[in-house]
Backbone bond lengths (Angstrom), bond angles and torsions (degrees), N, CA, C in turn:
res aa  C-N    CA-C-N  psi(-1)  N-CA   C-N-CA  omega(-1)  CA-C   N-CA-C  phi
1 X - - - 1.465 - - 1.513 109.46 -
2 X 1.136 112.34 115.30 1.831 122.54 174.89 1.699 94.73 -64.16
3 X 1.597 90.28 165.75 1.493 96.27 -175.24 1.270 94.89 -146.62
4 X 1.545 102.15 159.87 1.378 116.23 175.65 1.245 130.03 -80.08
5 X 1.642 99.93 -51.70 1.648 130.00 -158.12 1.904 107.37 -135.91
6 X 0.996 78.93 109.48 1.956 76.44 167.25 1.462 127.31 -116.53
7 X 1.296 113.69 129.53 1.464 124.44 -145.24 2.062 92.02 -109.02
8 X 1.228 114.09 104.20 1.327 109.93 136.30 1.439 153.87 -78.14
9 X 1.186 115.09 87.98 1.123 107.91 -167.81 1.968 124.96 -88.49
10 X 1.657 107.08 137.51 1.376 112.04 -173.92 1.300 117.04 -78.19
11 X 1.440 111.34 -159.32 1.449 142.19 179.08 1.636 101.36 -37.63
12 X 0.931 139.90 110.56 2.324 141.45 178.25 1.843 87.12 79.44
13 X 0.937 125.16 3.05 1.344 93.63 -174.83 1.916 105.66 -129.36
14 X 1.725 101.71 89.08 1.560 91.93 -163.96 1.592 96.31 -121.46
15 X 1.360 123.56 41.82 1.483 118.25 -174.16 1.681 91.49 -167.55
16 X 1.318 120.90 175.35 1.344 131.25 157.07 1.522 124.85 -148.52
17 X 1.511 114.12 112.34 1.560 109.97 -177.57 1.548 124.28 -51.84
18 X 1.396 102.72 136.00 1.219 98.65 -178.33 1.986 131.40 91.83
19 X 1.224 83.15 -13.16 1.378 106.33 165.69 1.515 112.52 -73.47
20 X 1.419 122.03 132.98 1.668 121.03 -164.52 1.732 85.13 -109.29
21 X 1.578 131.04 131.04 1.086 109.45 168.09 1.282 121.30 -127.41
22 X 1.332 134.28 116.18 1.324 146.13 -121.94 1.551 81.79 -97.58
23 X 1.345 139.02 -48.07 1.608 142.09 -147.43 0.876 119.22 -148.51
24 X 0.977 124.31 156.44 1.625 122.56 154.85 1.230 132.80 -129.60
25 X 1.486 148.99 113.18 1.108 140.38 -134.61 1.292 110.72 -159.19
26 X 1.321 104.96 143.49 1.628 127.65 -164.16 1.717 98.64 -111.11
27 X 1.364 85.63 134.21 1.870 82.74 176.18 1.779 115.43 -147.94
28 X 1.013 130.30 130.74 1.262 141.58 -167.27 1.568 110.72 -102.09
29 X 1.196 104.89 136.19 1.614 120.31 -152.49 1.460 106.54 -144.55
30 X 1.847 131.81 135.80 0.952 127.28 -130.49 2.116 88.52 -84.28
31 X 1.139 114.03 11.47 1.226 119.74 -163.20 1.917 105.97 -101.23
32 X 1.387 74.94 -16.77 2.213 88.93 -178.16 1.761 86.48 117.33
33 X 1.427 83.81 -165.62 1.524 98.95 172.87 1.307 155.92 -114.28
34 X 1.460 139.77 155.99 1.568 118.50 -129.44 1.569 90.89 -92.99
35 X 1.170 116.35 177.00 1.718 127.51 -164.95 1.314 90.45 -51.33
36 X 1.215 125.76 -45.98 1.760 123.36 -158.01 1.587 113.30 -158.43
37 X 0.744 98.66 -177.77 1.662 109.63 -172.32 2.011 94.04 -98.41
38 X 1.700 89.34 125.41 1.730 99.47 170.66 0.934 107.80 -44.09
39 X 1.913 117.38 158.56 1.314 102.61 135.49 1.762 117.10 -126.42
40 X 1.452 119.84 118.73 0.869 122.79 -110.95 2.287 67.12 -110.33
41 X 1.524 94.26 159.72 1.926 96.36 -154.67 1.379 113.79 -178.81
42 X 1.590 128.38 -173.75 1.042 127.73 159.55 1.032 103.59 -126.67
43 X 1.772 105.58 157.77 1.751 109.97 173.87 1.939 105.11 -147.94
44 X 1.114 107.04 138.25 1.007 96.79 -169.22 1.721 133.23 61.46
45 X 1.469 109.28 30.96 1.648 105.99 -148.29 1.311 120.77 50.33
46 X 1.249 140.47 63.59 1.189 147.67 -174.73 1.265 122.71 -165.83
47 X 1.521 124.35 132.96 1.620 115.52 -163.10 1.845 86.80 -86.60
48 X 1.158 110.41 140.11 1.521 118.59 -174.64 1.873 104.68 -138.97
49 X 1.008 107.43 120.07 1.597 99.62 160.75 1.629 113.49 -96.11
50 X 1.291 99.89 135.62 1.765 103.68 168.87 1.351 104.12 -106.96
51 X 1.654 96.82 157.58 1.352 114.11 169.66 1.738 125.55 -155.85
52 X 1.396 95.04 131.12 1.906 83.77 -166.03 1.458 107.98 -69.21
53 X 1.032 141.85 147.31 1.334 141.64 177.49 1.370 116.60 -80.34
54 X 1.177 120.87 -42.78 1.917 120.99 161.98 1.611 104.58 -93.64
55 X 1.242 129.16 25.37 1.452 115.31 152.49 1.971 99.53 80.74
56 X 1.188 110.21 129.76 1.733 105.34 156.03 0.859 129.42 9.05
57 X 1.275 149.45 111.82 1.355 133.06 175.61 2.098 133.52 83.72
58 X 1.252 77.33 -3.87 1.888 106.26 -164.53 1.296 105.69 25.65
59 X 1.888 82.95 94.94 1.312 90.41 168.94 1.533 123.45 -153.68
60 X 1.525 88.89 49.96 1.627 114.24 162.17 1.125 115.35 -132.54
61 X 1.588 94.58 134.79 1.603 111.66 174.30 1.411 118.57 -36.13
62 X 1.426 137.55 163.01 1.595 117.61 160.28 2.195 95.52 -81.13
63 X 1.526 109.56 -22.95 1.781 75.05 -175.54 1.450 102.10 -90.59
64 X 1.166 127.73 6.57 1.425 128.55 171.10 1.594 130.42 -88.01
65 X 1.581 103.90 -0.15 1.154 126.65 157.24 1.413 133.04 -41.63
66 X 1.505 134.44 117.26 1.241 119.25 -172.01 2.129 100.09 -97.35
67 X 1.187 118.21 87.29 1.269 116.33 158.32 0.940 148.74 -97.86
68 X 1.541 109.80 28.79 1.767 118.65 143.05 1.684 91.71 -104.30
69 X 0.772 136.64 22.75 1.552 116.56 161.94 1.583 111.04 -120.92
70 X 1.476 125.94 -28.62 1.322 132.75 136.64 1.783 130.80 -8.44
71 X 1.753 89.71 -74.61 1.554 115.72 172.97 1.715 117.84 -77.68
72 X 1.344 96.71 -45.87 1.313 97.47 155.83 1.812 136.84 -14.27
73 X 1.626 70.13 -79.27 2.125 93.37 172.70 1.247 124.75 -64.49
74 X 1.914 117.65 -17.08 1.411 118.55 176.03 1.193 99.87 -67.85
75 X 1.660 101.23 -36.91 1.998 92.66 -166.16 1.741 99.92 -73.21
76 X 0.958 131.84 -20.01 1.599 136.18 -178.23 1.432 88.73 -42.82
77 X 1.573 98.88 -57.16 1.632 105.09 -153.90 1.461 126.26 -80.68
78 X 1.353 105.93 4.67 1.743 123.49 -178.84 1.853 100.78 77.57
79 X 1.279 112.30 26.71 1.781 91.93 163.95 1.134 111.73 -57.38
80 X 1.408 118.42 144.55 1.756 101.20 142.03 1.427 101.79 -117.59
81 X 1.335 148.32 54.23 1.093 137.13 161.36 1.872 99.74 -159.94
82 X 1.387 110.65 148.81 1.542 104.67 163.34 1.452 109.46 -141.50
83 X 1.382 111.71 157.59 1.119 98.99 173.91 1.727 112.03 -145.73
84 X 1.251 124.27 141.12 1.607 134.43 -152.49 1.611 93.09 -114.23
85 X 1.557 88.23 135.01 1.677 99.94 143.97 1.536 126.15 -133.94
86 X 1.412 103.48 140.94 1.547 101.80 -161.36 1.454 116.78 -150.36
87 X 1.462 139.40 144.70 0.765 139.39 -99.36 2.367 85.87 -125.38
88 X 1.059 106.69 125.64 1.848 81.80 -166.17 1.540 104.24 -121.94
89 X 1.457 156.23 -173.73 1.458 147.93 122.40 0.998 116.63 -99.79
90 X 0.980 121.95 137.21 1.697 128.46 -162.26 1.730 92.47 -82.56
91 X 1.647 99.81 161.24 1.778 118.75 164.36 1.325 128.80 -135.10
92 X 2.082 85.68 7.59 2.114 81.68 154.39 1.610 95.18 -136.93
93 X 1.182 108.50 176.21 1.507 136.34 170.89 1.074 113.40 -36.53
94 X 1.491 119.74 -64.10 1.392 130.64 -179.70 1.252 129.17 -52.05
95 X 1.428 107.19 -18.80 1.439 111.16 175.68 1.618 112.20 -105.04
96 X 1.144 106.83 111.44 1.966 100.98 -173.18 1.450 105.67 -100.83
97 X 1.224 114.68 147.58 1.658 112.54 159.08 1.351 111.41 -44.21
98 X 0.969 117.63 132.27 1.703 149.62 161.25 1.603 97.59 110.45
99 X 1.283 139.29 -4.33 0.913 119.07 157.62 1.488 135.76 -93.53
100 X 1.319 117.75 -175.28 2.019 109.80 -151.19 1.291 90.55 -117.77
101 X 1.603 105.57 156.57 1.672 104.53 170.60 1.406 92.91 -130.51
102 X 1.545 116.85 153.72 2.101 101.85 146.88 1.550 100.40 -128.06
103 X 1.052 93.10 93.32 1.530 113.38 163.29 1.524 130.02 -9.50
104 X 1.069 143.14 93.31 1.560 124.60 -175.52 1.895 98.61 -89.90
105 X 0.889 119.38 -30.05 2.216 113.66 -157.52 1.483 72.04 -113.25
106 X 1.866 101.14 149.17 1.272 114.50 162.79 1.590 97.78 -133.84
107 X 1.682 118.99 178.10 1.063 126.87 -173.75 1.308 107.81 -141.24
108 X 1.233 135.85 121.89 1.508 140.02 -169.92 1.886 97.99 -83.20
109 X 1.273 124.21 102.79 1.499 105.87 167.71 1.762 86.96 -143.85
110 X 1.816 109.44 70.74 1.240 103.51 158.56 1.497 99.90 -126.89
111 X 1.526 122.86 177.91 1.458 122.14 -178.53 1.445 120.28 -110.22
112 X 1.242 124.50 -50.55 1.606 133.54 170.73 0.837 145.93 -109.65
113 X 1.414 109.75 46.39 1.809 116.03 -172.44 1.307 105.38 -119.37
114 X 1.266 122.57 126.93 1.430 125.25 166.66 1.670 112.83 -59.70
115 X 1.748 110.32 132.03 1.219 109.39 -154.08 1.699 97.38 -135.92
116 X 0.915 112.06 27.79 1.633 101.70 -167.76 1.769 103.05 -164.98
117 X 1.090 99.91 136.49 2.024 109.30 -171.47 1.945 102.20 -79.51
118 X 1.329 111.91 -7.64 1.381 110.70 177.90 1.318 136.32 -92.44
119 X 1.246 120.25 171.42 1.391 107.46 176.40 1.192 101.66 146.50
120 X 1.754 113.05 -162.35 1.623 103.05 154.42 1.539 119.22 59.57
121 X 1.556 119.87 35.11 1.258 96.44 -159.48 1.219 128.18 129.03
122 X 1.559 120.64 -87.15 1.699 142.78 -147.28 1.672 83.97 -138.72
123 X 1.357 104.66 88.13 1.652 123.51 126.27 1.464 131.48 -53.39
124 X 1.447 97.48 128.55 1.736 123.97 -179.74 1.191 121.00 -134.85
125 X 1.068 138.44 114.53 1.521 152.48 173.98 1.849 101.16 -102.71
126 X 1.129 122.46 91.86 1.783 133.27 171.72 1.570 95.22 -97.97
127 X 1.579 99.68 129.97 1.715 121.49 158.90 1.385 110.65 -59.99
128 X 1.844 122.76 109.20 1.044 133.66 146.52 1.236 121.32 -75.63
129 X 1.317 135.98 35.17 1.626 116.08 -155.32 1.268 109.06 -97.18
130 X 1.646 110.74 -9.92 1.653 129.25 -169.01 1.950 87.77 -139.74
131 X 1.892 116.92 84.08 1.078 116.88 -160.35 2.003 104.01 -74.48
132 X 1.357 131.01 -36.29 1.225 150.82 160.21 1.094 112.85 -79.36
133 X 1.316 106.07 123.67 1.781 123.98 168.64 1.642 120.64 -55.34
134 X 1.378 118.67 99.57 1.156 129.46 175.29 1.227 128.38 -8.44
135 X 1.757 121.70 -69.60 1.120 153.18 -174.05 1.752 101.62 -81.52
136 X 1.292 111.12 -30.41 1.499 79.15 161.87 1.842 119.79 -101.72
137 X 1.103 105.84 14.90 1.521 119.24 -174.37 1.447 106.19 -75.66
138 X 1.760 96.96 -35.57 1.477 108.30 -156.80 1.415 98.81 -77.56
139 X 1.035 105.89 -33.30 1.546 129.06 -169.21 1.741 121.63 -61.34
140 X 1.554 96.79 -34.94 1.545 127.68 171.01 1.149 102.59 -57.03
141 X 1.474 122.12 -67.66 1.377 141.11 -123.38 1.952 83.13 -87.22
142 X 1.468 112.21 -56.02 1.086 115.79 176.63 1.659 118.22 -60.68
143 X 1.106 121.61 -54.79 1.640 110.87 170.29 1.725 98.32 -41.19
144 X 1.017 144.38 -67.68 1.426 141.35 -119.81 1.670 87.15 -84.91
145 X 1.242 122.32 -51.75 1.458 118.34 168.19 1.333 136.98 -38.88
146 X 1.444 108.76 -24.19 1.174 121.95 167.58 1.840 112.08 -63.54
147 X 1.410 91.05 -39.99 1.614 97.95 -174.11 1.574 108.17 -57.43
148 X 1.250 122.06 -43.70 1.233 134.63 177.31 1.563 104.90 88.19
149 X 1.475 106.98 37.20 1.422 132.67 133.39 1.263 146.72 -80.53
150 X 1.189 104.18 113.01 1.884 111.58 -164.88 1.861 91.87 -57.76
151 X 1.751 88.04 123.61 1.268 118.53 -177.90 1.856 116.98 -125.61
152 X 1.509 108.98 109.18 1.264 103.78 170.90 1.622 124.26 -71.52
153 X 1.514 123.52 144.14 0.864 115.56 179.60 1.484 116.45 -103.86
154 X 1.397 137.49 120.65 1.486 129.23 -161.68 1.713 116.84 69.10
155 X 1.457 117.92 166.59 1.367 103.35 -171.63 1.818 88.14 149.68
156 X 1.561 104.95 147.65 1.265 109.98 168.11 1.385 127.28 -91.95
157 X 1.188 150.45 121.32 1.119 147.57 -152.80 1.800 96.44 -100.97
158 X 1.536 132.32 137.58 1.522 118.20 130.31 0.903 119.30 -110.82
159 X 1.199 105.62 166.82 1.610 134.36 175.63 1.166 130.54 -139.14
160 X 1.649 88.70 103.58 2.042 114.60 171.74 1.032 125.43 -68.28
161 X 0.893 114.52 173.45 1.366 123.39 171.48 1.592 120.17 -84.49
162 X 1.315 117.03 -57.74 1.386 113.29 167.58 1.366 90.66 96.16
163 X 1.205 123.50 -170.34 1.738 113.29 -3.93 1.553 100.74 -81.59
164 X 1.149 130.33 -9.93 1.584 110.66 -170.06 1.795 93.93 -88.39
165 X 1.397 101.09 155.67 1.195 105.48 -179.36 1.490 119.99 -85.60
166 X 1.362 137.45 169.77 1.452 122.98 -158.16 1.354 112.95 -75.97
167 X 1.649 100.66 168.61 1.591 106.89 -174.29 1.649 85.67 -103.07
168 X 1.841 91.47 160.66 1.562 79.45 -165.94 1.695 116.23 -85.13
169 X 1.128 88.24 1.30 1.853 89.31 162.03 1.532 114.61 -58.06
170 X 1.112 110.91 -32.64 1.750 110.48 -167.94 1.080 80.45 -88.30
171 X 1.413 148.76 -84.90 1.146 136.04 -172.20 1.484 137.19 -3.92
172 X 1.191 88.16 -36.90 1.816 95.88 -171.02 1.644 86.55 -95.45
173 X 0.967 129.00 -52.27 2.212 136.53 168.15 1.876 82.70 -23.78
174 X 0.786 89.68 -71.21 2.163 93.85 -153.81 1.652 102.74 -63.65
175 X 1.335 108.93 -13.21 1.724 107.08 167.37 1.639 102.45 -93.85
176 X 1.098 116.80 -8.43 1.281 108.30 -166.60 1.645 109.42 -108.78
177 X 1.320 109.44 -10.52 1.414 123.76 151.23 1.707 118.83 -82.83
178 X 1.045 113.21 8.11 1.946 118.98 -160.63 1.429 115.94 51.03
179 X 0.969 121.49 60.22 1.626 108.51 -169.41 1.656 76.63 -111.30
180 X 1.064 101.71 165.00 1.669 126.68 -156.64 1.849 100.03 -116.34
181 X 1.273 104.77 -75.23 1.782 102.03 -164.92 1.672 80.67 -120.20
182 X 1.881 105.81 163.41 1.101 142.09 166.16 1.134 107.19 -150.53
183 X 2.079 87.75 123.38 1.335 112.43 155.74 1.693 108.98 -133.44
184 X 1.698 120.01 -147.21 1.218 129.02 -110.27 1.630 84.53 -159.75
185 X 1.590 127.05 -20.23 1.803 108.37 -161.22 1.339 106.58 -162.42
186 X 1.156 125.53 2.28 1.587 124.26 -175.99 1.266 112.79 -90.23
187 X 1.251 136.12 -34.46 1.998 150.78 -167.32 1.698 88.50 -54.42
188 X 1.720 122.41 -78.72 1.511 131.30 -178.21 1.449 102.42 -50.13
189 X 1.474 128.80 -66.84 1.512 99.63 -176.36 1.626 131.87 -63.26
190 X 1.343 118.42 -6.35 1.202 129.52 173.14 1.673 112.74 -74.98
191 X 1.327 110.53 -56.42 0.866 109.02 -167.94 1.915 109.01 -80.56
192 X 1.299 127.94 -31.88 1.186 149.07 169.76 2.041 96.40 -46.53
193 X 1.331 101.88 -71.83 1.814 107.30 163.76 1.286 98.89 -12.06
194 X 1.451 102.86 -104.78 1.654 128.77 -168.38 1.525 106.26 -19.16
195 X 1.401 98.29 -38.93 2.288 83.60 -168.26 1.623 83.47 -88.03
196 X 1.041 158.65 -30.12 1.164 150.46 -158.50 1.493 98.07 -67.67
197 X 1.388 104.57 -25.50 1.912 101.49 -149.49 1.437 128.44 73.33
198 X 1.230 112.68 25.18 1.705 124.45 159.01 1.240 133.28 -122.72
199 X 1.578 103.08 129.54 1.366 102.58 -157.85 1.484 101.01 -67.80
200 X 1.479 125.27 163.40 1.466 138.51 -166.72 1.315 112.35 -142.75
201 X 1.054 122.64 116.24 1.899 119.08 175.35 1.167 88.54 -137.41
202 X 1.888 115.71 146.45 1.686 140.58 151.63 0.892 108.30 -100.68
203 X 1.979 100.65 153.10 1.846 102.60 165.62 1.698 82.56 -119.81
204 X 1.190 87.92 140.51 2.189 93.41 -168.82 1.774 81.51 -118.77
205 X 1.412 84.24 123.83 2.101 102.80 178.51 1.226 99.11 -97.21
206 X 1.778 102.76 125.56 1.808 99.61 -177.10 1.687 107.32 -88.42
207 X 1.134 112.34 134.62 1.250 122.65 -156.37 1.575 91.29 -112.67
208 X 1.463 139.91 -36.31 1.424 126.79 -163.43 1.785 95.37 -176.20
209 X 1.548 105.35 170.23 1.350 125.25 -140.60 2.137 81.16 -103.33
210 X 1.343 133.54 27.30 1.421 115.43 -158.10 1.209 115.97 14.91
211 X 1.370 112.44 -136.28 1.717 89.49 -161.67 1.549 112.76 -131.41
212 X 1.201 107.83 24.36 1.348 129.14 -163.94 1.796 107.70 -85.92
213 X 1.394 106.38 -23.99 1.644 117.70 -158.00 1.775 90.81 -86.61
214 X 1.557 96.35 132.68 1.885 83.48 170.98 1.362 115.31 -54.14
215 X 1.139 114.33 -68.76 2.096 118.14 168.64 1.736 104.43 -22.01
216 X 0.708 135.91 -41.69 1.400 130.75 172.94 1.739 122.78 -146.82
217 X 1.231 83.64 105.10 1.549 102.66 -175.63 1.400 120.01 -98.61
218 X 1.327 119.64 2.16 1.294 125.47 155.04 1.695 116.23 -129.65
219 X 1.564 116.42 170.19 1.290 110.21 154.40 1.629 130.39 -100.76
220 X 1.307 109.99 149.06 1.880 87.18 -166.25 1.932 80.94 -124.24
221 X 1.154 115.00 121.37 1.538 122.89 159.90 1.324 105.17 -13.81
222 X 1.736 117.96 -86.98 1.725 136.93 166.97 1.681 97.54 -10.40
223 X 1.308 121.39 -28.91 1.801 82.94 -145.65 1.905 77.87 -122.58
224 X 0.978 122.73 12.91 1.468 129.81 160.72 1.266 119.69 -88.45
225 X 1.649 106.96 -49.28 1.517 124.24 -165.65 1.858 93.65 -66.57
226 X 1.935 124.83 -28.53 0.822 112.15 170.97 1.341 140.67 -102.76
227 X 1.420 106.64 4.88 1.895 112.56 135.13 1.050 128.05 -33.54
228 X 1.856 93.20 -74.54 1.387 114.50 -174.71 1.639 106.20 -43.71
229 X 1.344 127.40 -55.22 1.365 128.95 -156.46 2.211 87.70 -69.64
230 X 0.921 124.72 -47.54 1.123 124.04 -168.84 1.453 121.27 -62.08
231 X 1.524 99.42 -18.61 1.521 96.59 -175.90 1.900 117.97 -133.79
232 X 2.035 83.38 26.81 1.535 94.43 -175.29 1.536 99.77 -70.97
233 X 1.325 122.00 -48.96 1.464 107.35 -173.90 1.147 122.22 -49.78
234 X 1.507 123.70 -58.63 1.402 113.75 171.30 1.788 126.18 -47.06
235 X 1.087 103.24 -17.70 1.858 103.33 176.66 1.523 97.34 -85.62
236 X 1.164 129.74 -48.33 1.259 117.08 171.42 1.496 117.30 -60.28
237 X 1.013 141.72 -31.21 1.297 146.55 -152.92 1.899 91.15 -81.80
238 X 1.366 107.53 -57.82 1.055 131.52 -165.55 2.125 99.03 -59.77
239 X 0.938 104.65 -65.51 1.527 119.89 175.37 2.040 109.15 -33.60
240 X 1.447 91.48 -61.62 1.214 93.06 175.77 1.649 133.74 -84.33
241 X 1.793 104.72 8.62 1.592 110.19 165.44 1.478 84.50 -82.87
242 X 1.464 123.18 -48.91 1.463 117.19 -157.96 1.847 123.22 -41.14
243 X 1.719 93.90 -38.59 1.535 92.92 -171.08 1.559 99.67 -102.31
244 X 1.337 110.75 21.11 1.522 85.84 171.95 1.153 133.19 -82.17
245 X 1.888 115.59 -0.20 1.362 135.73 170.21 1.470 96.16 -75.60
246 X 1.295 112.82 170.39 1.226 127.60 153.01 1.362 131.83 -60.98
247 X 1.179 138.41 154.03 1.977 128.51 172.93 1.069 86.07 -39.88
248 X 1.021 105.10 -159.84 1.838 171.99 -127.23 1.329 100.79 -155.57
249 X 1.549 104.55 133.11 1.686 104.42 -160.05 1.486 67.33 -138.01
250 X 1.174 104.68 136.94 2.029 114.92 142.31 1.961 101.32 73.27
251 X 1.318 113.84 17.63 1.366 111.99 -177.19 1.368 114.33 -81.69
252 X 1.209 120.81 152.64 1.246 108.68 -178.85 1.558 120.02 -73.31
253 X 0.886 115.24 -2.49 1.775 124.78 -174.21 1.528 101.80 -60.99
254 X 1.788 109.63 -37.43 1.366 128.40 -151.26 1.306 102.60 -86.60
255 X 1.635 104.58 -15.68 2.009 106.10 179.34 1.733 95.01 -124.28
256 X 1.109 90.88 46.37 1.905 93.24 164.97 1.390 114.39 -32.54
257 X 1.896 114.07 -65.71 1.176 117.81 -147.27 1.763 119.36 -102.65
258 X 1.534 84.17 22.11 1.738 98.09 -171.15 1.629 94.38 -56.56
259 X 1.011 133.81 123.81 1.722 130.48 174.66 1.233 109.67 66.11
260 X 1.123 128.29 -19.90 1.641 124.65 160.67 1.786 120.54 -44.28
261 X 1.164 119.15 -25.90 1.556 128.33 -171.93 1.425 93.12 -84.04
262 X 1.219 140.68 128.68 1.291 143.10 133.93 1.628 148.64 -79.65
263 X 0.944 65.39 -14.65 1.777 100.88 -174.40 1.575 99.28 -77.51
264 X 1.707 107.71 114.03 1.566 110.83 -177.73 1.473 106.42 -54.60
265 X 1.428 135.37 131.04 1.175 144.76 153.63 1.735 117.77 -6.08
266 X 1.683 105.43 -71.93 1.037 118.51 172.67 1.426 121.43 -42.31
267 X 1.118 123.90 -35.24 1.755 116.67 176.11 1.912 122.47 -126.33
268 X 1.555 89.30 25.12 1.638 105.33 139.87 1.525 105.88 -31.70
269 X 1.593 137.95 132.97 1.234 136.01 131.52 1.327 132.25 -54.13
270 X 1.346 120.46 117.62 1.222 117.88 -177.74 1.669 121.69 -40.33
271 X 1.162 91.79 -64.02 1.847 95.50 164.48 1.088 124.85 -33.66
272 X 1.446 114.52 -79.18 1.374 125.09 179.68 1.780 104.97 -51.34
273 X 1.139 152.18 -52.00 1.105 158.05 102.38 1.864 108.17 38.52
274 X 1.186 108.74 -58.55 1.115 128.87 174.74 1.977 139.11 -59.55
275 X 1.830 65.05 -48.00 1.555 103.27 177.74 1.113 112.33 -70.78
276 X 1.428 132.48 -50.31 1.086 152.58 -159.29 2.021 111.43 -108.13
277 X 0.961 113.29 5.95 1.548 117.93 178.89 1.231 124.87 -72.03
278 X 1.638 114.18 -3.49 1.308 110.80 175.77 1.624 113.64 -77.59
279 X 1.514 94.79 -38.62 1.636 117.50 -178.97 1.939 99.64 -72.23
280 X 1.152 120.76 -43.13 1.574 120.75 -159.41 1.104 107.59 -89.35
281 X 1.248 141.51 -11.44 1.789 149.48 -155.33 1.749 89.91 -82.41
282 X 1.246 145.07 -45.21 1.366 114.37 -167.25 1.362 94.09 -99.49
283 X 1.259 148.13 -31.08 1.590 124.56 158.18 1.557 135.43 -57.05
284 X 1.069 106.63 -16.92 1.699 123.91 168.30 1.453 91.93 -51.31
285 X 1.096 108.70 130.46 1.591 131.16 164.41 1.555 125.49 81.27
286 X 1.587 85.62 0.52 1.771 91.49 179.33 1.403 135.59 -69.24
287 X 1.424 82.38 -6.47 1.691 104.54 172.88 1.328 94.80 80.49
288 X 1.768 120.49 -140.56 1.493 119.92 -153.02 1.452 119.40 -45.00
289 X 1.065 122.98 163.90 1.724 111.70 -157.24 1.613 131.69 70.98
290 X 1.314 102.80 -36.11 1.644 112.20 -178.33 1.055 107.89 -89.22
């Protein structure tokens, strides 16, 4: 079953109501394999694949995450759109636990995760400069309103490394750069998206103040896990107004790699070539760029 929409879901959020799910299916990808087996369904009238992001039971690291084999498998499955929910601590005032953000700016401050489908060969340089797909951002921002949940619109996202959560020295560093929310998993699927050619938007649920706020100067798991639990319905609720439209037709997310390939045609590796053909099959032959 092709799919439309593929739903990652974070930290309290490993199911979605209302979702009918026809299958379930395991799929192997030249990258290894994705946290878990889809489950492949409708939502909202819409063929949707889900997928937990730490696997059953959460019980993957965020740097132990495989997200080229994750993103990978959406493209297996014909998404062209995904959409994440994930768990964030805010680093200003304005943003309180229990309320939602969807992020437009992200910030790369992780260290060892493989983040890119290239290499080997076949060089790609893809425009991050707009890291979340517009049209489904807009789309977020509007489902979540419906909930009549205070919803930020735009916002900088980082992304640590983890797994321990920050010391509050960094804390005050990442306010002192303006960065808005911190999390743990959005930077690789964003950027992983984009070379795929699928558009990608998060709604990041603020769960706690990191540790920067006098009122809370540390983070305690307990008092996240009970955000998160408090404000899972509305992220689901919200998720599934989102896909009840159709994709994104004709976006630019979807022609990432138009001139992005540099790598002369002619000495593509066959392998790598191979490896990578799910993503390269409609730019193959386009001539300049390919």
């Amino acid at each position: 079953m092709e799919v439309e929409y593929g739903i990652i879901g974070g930290s309290g959020l490993y199911d979605m109501p209302g979702f009918e799910a026809a299958e379930r299916v395991a799929l192997k990808t030249p990258f290894g394999d994705p946290s878990e087996a889809f489950l492949l369904g409708t939502l909202g009238g819409r063929r949707v694949a889900f997928l937990a992001r730490h696997g059953h039971g959460h019980r993957i690291l965020p740097s132990e995450l495989n997200f080229r084999a994750n993103i990978y498998a959406f493209k297996l499955l014909g998404a062209k759109a995904i959409l994440s929910a994930s768990a964030v601590g805010s680093l200003k005032e304005q943003y309180k636990p229990g309320h939602l953000m969807v992020p437009d700016q992200i910030v790369d401050h992780t260290r060892r995760r493989p983040d890119t489908f290239f290499g080997s060969g076949i060089v790609a340089h893809v425009s991050l400069a707009h890291p979340f797909c517009p049209v489904l951002r807009e789309r977020l921002v509007t489902a979540v309103r419906t909930t009549g949940v205070i919803v930020h619109d735009g916002g900088t996202y980082l992304c640590m490394e983890g797994a321990q959560f920050s010391t509050q020295a960094e804390s005050y560093l990442y306010r002192s750069w303006g960065m808005d929310v911190i999390g743990m998993t959005n930077l690789q699927e964003a950027k992983l998206a984009r070379e795929a050619e699928i558009c990608y938007a998060t709604l990041a649920l603020v769960t706690d103040y990191d540790c920067w706020h006098p009122d809370h100067d540390h983070v305690r798991i307990e008092d996240v896990l009970k955000v998160m639990k408090e404000n899972t319905g509305h992220a689901q609720a919200a998720l599934a107004a989102a896909v009840s439209a159709a994709p994104p037709e004709g976006c630019a997310c979807q022609r990432a790699l138009d001139n992005a390939i540099i790598t002369d045609r002619g000495v593509w590796p066959e392998e790598t070539y191979h490896r990578l053909r799910p993503l390269l099959e409609r730019v193959d032959g386009l001539g300049e760029g390919a």
